[in-house]
Backbone as a printed PyTorch tensor [residue, N CA C, xyz], in Angstrom:
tensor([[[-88.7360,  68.4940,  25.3320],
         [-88.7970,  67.4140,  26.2860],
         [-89.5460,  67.9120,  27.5270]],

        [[-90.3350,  66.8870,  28.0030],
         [-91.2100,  67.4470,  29.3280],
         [-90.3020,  66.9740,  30.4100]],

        [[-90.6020,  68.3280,  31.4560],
         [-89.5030,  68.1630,  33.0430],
         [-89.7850,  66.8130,  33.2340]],

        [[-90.7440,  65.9470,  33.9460],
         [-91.4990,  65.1260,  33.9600],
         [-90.7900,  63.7510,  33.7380]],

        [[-90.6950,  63.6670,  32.0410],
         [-89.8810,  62.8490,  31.3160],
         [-87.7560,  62.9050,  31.6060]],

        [[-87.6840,  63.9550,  31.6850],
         [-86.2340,  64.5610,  32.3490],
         [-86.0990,  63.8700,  33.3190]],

        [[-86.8080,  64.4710,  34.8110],
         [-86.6680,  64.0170,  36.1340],
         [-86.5760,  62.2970,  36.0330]],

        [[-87.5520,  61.5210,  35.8270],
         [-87.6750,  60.4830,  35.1760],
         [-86.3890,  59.4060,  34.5740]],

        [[-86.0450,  60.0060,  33.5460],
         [-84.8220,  59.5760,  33.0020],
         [-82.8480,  59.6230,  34.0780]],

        [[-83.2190,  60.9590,  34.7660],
         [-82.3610,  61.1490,  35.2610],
         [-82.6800,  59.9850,  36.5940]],

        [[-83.2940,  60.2580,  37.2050],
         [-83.3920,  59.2020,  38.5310],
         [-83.4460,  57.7100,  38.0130]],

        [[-84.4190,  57.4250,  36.5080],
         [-83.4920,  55.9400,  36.8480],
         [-82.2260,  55.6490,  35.9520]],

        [[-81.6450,  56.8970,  36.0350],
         [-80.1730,  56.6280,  35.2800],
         [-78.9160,  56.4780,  37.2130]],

        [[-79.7400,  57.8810,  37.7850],
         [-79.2080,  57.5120,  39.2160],
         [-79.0900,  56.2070,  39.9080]],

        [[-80.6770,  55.2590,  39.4540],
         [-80.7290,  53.9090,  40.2720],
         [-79.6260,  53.1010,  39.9270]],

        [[-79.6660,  53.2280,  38.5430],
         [-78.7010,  52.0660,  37.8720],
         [-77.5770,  52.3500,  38.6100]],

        [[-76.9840,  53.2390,  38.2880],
         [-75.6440,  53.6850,  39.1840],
         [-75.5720,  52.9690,  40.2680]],

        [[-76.7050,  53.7040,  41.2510],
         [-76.3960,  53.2500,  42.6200],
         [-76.0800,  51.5690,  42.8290]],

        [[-77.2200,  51.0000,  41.9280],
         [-77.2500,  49.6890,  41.5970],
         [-76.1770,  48.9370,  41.7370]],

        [[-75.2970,  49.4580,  40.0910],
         [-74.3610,  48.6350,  39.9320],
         [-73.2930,  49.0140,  40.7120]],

        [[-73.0000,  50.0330,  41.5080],
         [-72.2170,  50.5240,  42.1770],
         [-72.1140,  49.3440,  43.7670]],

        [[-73.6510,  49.0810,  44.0260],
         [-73.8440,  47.9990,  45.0760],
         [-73.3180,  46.9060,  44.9210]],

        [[-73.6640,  46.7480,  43.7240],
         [-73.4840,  44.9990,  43.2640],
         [-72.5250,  44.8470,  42.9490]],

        [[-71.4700,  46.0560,  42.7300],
         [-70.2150,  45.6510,  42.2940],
         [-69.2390,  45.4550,  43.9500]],

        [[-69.6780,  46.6470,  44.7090],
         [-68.9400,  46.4690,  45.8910],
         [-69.1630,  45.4830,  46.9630]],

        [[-70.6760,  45.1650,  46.9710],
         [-71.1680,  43.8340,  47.2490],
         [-69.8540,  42.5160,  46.7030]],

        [[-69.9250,  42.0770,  45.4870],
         [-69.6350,  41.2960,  45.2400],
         [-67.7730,  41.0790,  45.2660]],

        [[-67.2730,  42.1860,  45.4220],
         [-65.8820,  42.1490,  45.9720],
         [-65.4060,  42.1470,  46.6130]],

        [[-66.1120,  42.6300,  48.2200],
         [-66.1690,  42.4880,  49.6080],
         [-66.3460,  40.9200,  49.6240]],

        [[-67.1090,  40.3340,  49.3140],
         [-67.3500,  38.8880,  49.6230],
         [-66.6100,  37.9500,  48.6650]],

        [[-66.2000,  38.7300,  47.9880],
         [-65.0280,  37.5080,  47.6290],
         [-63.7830,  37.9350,  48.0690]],

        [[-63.2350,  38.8810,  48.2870],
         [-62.2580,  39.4000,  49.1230],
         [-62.1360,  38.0230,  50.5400]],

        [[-63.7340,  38.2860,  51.2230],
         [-63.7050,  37.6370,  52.5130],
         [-64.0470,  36.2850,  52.5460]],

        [[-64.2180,  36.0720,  51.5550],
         [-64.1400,  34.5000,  51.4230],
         [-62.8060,  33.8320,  51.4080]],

        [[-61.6710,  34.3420,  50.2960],
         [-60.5260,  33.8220,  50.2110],
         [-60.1030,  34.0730,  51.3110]],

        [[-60.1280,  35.1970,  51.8620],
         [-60.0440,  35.6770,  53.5670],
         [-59.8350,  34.3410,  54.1240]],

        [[-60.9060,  34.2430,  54.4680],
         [-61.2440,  33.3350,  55.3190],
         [-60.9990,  31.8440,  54.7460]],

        [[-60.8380,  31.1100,  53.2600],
         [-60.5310,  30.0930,  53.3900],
         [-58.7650,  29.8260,  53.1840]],

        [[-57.9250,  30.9400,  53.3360],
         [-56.7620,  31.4750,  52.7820],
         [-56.1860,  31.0070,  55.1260]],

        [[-57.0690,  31.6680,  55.5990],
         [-56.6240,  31.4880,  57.2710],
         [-56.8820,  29.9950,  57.4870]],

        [[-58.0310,  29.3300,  57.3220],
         [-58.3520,  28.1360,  57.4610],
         [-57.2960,  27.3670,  57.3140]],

        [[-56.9000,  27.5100,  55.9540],
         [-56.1040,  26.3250,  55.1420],
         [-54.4320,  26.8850,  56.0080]],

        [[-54.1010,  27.7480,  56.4760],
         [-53.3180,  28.2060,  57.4070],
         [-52.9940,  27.5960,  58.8410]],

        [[-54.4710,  27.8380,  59.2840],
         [-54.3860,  27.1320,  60.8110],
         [-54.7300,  25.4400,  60.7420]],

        [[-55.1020,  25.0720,  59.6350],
         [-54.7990,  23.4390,  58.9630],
         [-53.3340,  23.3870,  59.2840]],

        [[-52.5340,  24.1500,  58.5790],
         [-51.0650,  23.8500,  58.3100],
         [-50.0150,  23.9750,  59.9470]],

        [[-50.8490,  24.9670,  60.0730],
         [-49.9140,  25.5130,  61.7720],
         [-50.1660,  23.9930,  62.5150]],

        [[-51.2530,  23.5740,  62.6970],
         [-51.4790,  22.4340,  63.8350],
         [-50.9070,  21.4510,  63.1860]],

        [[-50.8890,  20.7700,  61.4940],
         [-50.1720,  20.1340,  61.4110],
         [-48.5900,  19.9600,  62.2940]],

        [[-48.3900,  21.0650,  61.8070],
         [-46.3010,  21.2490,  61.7530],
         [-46.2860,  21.4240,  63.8260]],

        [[-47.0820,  21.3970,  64.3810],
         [-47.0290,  22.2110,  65.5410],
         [-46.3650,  20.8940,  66.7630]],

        [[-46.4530,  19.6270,  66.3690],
         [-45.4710,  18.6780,  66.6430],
         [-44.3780,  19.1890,  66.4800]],

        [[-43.5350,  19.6460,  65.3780],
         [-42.4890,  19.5330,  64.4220],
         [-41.8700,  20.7680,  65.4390]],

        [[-42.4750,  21.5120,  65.3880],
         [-41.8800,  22.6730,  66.3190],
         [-41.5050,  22.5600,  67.5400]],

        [[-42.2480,  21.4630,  68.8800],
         [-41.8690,  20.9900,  70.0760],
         [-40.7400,  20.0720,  69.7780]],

        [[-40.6810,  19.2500,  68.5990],
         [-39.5540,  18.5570,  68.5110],
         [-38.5070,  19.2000,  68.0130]],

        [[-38.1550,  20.3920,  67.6110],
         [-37.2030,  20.8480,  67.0320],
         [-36.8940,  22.1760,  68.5040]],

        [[-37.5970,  22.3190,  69.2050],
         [-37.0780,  22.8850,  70.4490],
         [-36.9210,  21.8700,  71.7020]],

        [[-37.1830,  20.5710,  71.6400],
         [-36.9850,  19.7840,  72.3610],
         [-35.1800,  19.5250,  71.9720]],

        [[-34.7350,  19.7200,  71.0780],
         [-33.5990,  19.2610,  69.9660],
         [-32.4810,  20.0690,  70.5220]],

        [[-33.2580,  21.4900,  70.2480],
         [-32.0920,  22.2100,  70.8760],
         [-31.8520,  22.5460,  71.9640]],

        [[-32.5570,  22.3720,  72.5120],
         [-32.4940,  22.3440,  74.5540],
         [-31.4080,  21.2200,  75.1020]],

        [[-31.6920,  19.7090,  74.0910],
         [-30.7270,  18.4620,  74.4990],
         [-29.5130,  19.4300,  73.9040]],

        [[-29.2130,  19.9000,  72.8830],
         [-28.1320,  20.0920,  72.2310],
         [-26.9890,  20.9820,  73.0560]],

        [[-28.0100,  21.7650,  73.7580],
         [-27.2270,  22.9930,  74.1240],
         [-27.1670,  22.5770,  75.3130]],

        [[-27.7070,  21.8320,  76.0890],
         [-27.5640,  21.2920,  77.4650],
         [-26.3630,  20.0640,  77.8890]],

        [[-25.4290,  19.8070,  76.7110],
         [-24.7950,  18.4680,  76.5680],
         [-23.1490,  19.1940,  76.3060]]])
């Protein structure tokens, strides 16, 4: 076998690596931070809903305990 052909083989056996090594950590970071982020969304949806519910339920016990 020629060095040549060696060097060759070995570096684009390295690329691939590096490659799929990118594309794999690439693509799990961003789905990681996607659910991330639509996982908080759908969160602070829910908080402002209920966030009435909470002044009225300390409005509740302030009359309660004040009587």
């Amino acid at each position: 076998m020629e060095p040549g052909f060696l060097a060759l083989a070995l570096i684009t056996l390295a690329a691939a690596f590096v490659n799929g090594a990118l594309g794999y950590g690439f693509s799990s970071l961003t789905v990681q931070g996607s659910l991330a982020y639509s996982v908080m969304a759908a969160a602070v949806l829910v908080d402002l809903c209920l966030l009435p519910n909470y002044f009225k339920c300390i409005a509740t016990t302030r009359s309660i305990s004040a009587s």
